[in-house]
N, C-alpha and C positions, 0 to 999 in steps of 0.2 A: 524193238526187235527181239531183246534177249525174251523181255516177258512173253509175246506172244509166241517164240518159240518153248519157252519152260509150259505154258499152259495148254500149247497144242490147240490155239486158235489162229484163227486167220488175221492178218495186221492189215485195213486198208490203210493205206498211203492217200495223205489228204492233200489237195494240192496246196500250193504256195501262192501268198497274199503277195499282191503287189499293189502298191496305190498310184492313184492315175488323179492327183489332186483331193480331195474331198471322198472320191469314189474308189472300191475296191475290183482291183482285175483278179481271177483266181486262173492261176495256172498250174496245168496237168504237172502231177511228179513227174509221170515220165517223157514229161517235156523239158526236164532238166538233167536227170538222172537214168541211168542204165536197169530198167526192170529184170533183164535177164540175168544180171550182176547181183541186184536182191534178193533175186528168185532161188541164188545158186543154196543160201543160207534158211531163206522161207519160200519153198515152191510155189505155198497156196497164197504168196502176199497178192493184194489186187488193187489196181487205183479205184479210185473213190467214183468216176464212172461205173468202173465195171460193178462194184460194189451196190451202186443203184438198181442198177440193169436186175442181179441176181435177187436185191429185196422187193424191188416190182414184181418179178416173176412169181416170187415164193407169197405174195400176196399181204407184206410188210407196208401198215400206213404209216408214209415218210409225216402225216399231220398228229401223229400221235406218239410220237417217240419221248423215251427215257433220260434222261440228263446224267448224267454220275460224274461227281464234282468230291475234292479230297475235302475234307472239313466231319466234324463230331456227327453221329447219325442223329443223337438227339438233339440237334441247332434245329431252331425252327426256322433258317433262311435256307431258301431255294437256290438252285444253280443260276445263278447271270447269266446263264449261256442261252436260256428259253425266254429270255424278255428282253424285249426292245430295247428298254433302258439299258442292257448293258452295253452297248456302245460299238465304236467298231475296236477291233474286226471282228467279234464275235458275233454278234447280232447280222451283220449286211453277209458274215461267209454262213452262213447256217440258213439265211433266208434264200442267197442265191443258189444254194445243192436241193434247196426245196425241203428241208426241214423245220417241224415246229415241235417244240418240246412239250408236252402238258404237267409230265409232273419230273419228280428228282428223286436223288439219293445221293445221301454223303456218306462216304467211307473215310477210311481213316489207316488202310491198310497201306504195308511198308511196298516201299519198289526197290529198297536196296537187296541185294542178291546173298540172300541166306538159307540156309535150310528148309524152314519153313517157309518159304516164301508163296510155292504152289502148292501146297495144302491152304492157305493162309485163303487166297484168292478163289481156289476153288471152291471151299466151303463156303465162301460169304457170297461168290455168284456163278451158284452150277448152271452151264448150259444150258439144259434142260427149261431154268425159271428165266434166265438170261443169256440169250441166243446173241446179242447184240450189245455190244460198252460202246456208248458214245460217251467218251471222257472229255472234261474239258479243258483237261491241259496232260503234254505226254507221262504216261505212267515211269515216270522215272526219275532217279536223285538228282536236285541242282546244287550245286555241281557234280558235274557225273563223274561217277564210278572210272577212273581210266583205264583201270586194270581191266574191266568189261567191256570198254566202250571201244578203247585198243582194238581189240583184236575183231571189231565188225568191220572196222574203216573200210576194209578190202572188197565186201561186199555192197557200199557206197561210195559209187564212182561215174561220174560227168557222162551222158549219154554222147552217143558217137557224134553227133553236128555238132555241140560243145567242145567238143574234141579238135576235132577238123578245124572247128573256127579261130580256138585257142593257138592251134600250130602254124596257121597260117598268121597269125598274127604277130609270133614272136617271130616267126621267118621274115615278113615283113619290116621289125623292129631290129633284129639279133642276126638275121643270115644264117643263122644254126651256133654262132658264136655260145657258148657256158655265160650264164647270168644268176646277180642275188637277188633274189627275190622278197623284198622290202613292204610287209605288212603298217602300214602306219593308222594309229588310230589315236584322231588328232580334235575332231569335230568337238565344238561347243558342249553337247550332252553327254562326249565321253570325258571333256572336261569337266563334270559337274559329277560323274561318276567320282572321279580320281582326288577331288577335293581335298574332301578331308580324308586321312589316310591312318588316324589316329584308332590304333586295335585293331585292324585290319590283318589277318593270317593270309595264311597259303589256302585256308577255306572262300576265300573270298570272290565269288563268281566262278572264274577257267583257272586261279593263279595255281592252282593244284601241279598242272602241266610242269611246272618252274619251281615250285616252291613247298618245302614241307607243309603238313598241316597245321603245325603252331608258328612256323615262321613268320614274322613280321611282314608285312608287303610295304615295301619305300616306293613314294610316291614318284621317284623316278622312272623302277619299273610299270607303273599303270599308263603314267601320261609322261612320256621321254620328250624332251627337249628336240631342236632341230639339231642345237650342240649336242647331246647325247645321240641321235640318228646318226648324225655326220660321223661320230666318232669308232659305234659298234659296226657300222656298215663297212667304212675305212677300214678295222681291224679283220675283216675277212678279207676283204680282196686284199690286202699284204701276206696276210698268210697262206692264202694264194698263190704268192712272189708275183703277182700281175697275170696270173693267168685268164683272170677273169675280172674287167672293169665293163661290163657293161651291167645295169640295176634296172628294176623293172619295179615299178613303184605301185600299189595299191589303194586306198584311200579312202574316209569317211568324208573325206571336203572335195573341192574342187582343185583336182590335183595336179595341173599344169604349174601352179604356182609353185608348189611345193617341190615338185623336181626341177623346175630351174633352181630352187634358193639350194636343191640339195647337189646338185651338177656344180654349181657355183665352189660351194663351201668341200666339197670334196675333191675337187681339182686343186685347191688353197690347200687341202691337205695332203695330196698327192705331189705339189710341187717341194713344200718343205720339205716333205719325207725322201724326194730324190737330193736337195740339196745335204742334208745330215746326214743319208745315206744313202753315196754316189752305186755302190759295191750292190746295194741291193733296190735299184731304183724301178719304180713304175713304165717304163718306155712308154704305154698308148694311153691318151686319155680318158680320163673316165664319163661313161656317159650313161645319161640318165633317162630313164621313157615311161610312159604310159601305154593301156590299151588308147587308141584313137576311139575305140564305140565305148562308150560308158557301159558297161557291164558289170555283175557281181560273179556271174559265174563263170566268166573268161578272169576275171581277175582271180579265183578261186582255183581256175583250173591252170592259170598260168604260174601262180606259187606252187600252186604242187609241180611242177614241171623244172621249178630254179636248180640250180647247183647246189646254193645255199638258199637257205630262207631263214630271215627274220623278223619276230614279230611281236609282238604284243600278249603277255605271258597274263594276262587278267583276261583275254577276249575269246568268246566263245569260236570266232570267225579263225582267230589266231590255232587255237585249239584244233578246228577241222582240217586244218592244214597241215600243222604238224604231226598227225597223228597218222598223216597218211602214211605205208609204208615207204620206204624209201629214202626221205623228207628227210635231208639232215637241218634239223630246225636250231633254232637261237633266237635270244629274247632281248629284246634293249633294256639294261641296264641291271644286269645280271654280271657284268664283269668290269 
């Protein structure tokens, strides 16, 4: 978004890959997201629809297009993105928009936001020679810039049916009741992420969010315990004074499980904590829920929505969350 506003081109918005077993479904951005909310930042942004529509007209062959991929211009490997071989999703979403790529180009040019950065971009691809960047991955620093990426959040925000379904759901679960909103990311391959934790900084994937850039990252904070969950989740709603015990769970796995064991073990901690102290006790139980529809973007739109929210200070998903305004966030095992 920043770049294509610095360089005063148009941003399409490509849709989102969803897999359906083996096979990819592509779904419309602004079948998840508010285009007129984008628009308010890039007027001329356009989905990836309309963006056809406009290069058909203008007499654009979708069987002849340009590739442009980050790597040395003088490598003699091609972009993956125009060959079958490169696998999904690249290959099945580039076949199914009705794109074939014939030839490339590797650059080598920065996306972090400096000075130079649109002089940098313009002279290596004036409009004029290059009407069209199909990139193949977003023009932008991993892990991103916060101090940039901050202050767009406002203009990425859950399209209205997202919305509605999201409220109706915690109405359904909460009654309007205040809830923490409980990021867990727990799954097998974010435990093979969190492994070894050895020289790992605050550069390391999202941990930026939470943690300097030469700071150390403990392998508590990447992949928290249930005993770690139970404990940072507990230290809000007390500090609360009990204002608010009902939790709203998130999750990489299948999360029934995991809010029972967490409903369990936080009630075990809620009952100690009224007997050691009678003067500042818990009264209502604490209780624990899911969305009922397995969604990503009701679960997305329901943490931005908590009292509190916490989450997972390595994750990119954790990251969209917090950044939204408002969002008073917190991270497992940071205290």
């Amino acid at each position: 978004m920043y770049l294509a506003k610095a360089l005063g081109r148009t941003l399409v918005l490509p849709p989102f890959i969803e897999y359906a077993g083996r096979s990819i479904k592509l779904v419309p951005f602004d079948a998840v997201f508010d285009l007129d909310a984008l628009r308010r930042y890039l007027p001329d942004a356009m989905t990836m629809s309309e963006f056809i529509a406009v290069a058909d007209e203008l007499g654009f062959d979708r069987n002849d297009a340009t590739a442009y991929c980050y790597g040395r211009p003088d490598e003699p490997r091609e972009c993956l993105m125009q060959h079958p071989e490169a696998g999904s999703p690249r290959s099945p979403f580039w076949k199914q928009l009705g794109f074939t790529f014939t030839r490339s180009e590797n650059h080598v040019l920065s996306t972090r936001v400096h000075p130079l950065l649109v002089q940098q971009w313009q002279a290596r691809y004036p409009v004029e020679q290059h009407p069209f960047l199909f990139l193949s991955g977003p023009p932008a620093p991993y892990p991103v810039d916060i101090k940039h990426c901050a202050p767009l959040q406002e203009y990425v925000v859950f399209n209205t049916a997202i919305v509605e379904a999201t409220k109706y759901e915690l109405e359904s679960l909460f009654d309007g009741r205040p809830f923490v909103g409980v990021h867990a990311r727990i799954g097998s391959d974010w435990e093979r992420v969190c492994r070894d934790m050895d020289g790992k900084t605050g550069m390391y994937m999202s941990a930026r969010q939470c943690l300097g850039m030469n700071d150390p990252l403990p392998k508590r904070v990447c992949y928290p315990t249930a005993k770690r969950m139970v404990k940072d989740v507990f230290r809000l709603i007390r500090q609360r004074q009990g204002a608010i015990t009902d939790v709203f769970v998130a999750a990489d796995v299948r999360v029934s499980s995991l809010v029972r064991e967490l409903e369990t073990k936080l009630n075990k901690k809620r009952d100690k904590h009224n007997r050691d102290h009678p003067e500042r006790a818990i009264e209502k139980p604490i209780r624990v829920k899911h969305a009922k529809k397995r969604s990503y973007q009701i679960d997305m739109a329901a943490l931005q929505l908590a009292d509190e929210f916490i989450g997972n200070c390595v994750s990119s998903f954790t990251h969209f969350i917090a950044r939204t305004p408002g969002v008073r966030a917190n991270y497992f095992g940071m205290k």
